[in-house]
Every structure is written in C-alpha cells, then in structure tokens.
C-alpha positions as CSV (number, residue, x, y, z in Angstrom):
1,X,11.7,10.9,12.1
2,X,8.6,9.3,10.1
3,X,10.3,11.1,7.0
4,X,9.1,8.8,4.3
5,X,5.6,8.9,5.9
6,X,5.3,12.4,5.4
7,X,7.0,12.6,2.1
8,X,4.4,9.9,1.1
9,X,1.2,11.9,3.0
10,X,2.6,15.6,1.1
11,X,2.5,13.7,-2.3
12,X,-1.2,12.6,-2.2
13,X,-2.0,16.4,-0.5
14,X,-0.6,18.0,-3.5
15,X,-1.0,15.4,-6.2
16,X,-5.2,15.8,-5.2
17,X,-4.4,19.6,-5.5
18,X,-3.2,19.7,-8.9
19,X,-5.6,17.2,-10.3
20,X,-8.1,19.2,-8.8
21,X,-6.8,22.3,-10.5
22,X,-6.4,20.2,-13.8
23,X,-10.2,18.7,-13.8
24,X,-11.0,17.0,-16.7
25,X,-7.8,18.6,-18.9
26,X,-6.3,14.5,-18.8
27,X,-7.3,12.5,-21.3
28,X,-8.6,8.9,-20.4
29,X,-6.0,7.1,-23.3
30,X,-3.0,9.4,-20.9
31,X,-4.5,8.3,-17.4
32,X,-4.5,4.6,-18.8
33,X,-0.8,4.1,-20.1
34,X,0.3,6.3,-16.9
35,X,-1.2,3.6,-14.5
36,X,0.5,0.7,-16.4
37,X,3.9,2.2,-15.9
38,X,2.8,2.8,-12.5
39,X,1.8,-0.9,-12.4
40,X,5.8,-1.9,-13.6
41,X,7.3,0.9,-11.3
42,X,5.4,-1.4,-8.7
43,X,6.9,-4.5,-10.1
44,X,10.0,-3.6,-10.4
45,X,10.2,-2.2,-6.5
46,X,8.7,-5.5,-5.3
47,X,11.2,-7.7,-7.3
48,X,14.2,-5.4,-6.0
49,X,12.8,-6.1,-2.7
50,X,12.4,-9.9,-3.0
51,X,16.1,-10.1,-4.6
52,X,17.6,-10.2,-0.8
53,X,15.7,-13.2,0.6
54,X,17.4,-15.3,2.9
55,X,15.2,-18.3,4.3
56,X,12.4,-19.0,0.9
57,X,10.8,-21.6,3.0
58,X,9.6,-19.5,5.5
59,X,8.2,-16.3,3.2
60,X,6.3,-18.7,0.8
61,X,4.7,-20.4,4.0
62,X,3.9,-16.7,5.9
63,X,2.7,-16.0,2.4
64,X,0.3,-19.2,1.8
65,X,-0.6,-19.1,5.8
66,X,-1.4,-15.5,5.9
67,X,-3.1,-15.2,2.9
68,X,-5.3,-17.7,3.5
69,X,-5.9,-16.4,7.2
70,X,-6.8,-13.1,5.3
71,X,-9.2,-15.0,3.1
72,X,-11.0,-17.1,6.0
73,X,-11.6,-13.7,7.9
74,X,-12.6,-11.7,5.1
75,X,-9.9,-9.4,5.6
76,X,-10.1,-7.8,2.4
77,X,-14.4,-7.0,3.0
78,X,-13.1,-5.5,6.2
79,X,-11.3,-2.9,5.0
80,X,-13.2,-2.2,2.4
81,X,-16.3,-1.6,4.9
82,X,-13.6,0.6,7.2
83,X,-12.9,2.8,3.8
84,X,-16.9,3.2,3.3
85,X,-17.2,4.3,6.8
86,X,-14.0,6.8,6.1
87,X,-15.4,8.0,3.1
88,X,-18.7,9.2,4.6
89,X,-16.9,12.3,6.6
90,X,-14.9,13.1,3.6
91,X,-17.4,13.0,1.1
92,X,-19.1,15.4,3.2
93,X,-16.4,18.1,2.6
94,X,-16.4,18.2,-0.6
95,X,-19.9,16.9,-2.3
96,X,-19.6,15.5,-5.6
97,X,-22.3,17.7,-7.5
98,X,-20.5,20.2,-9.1
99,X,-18.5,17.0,-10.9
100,X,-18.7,15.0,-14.3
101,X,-19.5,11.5,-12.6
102,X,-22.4,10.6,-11.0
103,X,-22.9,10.0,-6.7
104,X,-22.8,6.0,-7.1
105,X,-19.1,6.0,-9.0
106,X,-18.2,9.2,-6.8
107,X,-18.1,7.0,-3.5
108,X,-17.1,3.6,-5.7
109,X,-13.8,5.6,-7.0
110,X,-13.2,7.6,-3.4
111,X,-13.3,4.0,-1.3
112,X,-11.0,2.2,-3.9
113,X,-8.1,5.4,-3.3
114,X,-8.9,5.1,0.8
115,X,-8.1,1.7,0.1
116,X,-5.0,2.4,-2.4
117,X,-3.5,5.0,-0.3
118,X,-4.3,3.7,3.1
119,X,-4.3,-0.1,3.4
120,X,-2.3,-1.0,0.8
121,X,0.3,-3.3,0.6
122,X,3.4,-1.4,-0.6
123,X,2.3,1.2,2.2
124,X,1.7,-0.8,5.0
125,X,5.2,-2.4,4.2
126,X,6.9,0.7,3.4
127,X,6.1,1.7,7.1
128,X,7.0,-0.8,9.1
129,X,10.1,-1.0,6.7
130,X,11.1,2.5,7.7
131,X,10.6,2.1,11.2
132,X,12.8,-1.1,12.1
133,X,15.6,-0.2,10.2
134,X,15.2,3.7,8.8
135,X,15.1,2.8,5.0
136,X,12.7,5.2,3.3
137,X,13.4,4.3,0.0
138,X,10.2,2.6,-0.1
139,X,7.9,5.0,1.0
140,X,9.7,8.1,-1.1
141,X,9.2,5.1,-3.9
142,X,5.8,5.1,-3.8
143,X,5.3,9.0,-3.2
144,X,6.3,9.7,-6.7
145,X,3.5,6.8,-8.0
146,X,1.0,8.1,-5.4
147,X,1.3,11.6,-6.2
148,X,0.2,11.1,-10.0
149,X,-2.1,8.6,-8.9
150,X,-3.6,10.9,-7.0
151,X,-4.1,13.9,-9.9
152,X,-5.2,11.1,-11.8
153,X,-7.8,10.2,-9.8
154,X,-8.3,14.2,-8.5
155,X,-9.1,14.9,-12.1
156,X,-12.5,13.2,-11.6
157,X,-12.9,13.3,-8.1
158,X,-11.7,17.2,-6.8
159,X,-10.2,18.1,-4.4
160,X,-11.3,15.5,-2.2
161,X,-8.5,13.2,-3.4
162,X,-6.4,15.8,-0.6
163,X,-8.0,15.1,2.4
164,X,-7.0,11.2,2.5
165,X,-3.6,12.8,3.5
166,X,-4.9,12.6,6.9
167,X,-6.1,9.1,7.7
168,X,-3.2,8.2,5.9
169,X,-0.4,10.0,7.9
170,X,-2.3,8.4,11.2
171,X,-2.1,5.2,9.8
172,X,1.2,5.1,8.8
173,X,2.8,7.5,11.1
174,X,1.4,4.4,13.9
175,X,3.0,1.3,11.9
176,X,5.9,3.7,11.8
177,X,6.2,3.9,15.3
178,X,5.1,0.4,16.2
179,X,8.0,-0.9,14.0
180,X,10.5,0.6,15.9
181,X,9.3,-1.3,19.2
182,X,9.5,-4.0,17.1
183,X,13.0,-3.7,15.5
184,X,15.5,-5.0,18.8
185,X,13.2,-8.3,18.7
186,X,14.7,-8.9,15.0
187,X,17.2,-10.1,13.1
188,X,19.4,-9.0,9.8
189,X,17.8,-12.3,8.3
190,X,14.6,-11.8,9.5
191,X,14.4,-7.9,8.0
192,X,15.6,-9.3,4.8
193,X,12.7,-11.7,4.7
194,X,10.3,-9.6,5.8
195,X,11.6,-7.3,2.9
196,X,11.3,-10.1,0.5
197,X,7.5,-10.8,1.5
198,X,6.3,-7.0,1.4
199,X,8.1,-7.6,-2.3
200,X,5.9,-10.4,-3.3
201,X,2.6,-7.8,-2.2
202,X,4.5,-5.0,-4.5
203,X,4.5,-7.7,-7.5
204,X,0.7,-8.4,-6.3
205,X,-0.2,-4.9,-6.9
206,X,1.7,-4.2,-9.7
207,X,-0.3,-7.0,-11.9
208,X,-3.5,-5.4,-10.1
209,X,-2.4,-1.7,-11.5
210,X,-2.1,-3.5,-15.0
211,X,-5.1,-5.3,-14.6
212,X,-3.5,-8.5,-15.7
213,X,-4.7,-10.3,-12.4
214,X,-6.6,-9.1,-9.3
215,X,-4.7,-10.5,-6.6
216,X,-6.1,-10.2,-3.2
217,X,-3.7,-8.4,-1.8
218,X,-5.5,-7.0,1.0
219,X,-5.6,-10.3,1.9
220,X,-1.9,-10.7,1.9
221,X,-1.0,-8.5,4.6
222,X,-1.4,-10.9,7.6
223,X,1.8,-13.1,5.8
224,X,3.8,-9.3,6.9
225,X,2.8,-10.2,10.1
226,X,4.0,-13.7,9.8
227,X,6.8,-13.2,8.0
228,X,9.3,-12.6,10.9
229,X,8.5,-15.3,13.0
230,X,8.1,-18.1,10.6
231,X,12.0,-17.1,9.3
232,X,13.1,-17.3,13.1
233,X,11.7,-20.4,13.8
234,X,13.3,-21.7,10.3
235,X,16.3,-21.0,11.2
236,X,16.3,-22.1,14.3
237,X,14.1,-25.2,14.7
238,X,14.0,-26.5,11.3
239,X,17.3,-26.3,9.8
240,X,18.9,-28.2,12.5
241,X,17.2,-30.8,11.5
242,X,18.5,-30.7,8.0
C-alpha cells in the first residue's frame, strides 16, 4: 500500500483547507521563521539520509552527471512549463479575485507549490523510496512540512492550495508503483546509495527553503535515476581494479 503517498496527498488537502479557513490571520514575520525551520527539518532528513552511503564515488558522479544532464536539457524550464499548464485547470476552480494579491503573483505563487509539492526532490525520492523497500518515513517526513506549507501558502492563495492533492497522488502513487518493478533489480548497497543521493537533493532544498542558495534541484533529479547503476557498476567493474 502507497501509505506514505497518501499520508503526504491528505496533508496538503487539509493543510490548503485550514489556511484557507485561516486567510490572512498569519502574520508574514510567523510564515518566515516557520519556512526556515522547515528549511532545517529538510536538512536534517537529507543528512540522515546521506549518513548510510556505501560507494561515495559513484553518488558524487550520478550527482555531477545527472545534474548536468538536467542542466543541458533544461530540465528544470520543463517542469516549470508542465506546472503552468497544470495551473491553468486549477486556477479555474477557484479564481483569484476575491483574494489580497493580485492575478500575476496568484499564478507565480500557485506554479512555485505545483512545483514544491509535485516535482520536488524530497518527493520524488520519498516515492520511489517507499516503493523498493516499503520505508515511508520519508514521505510521512515531509507530510508534516507540507501540510503547514501548504496553510502557509493557502493563507494567500485559498482554497486552491487543496486541489494539488490530485496531480500529486497520480504522480507519486506512479513512482510508487514503478519502484516496486524496480526493487528485485537492486541491491542493499545500491538502496543505500540511492538513499544517500535523494539526501544530497533534501540538503539542496533545505538551503533553497532558507534562501541561503538556490540550488537547482530540479535539475538534480536525473542523478536519482543514475544513482543505482553507477553504484553497480562501481562495485563491480571498478573496484576490481583497485
């Protein structure tokens, strides 16, 4: 069972809900220092994750190679122009006139949460985590950060904040399922690596939360995809040789 997927899909449902119900009650100092500890909460999760690592070589290599495969194919641009496409049917249910903020920063702010909650790092990883070796501690991790993330951003937004729920539980709820084809390919070592990168895209986004650097860590993702097979082929056709 997807459970941390759906954990992770209620939390934004009703996290949009209450900060809907809250409005403009928040005040912006509050909404500030919350996101920083979110921003350390994220941290801390990626460096628990990297902790594990067995084969360094190979992460830092998927990481450099699939980063810079995400740059050369403008990766990041991508989904960015896939959330302004999602945001168009969504906007539509719940029009942004009867709110503080003008149209412009209505669809600016709804994109960046599409984004947040449905391509991000810690998500995708959290996923595909789950589903080769059922470990939701991720994903129920992350519920508790996107839940007030999403009243946060509710707060300004409505109720609008809920209906991302949905693209996100199709999204995930796929990875979920496509890891668990994946899982009898694997090994522990490889898991444990793969771990350790999706833990270097947690520390990403926890400096992006604080706003200390804006790593690209859309851009990142391919090195998830990388991961795994760079730490087989270390293992078995480079450290032979050493």
């Amino acid at each position: 069972m997807p459970t941390g997927v759906l954990i992770n899909t209620g939390a934004i449902l009703f996290g949009g809900l209450l900060g809907g119900l809250l409005g403009n009650r928040l005040s912006e100092e509050f909404k500030n220092n919350l996101t920083m500890i979110f921003g350390v909460c994220s941290m801390g999760m990626g460096i628990y994750a990297i902790a594990p690592m067995q084969y360094m070589p190979a992460v830092i290599f998927a990481l450099v190679i699939g980063t810079g495969l995400g740059l050369a194919f403008r990766l990041g641009d991508k989904i960015n122009r896939g959330a302004m496409l999602m945001q168009r049917p969504i906007a539509k249910l719940f029009p942004s006139e009867h709110l503080t903020i003008d149209e412009d920063e209505f669809v600016r702010s709804l994109v960046t949460i599409i984004v947040l909650f449905c391509a991000s790092g810690t998500g995708i990883y959290g996923s595909l985590d789950a589903g080769m070796t059922g470990d939701h501690s991720i994903l129920i991790s992350k519920s508790i950060l996107d839940f007030f993330t999403a009243a946060i951003f509710a707060c300004n937004l409505g109720f609008v904040v809920s209906v991302i729920a949905v693209p996100q539980l199709l999204i995930f709820g796929t990875l979920f399922y496509t890891a668990t084809v994946i899982f009898p390919l694997t090994t522990p070592e490889m898991i444990l690596d793969f771990k350790a990168c999706g833990g270097f895209l947690m520390l990403a986004t926890g400096f992006r939360m604080i706003q200390v650097k804006m790593f690209p860590t859309a851009d990142m993702i391919p090195a998830m995809i990388l991961v795994m097979p760079f730490s087989w082929l270390w293992v078995n056709w480079i450290t032979p040789f050493l």
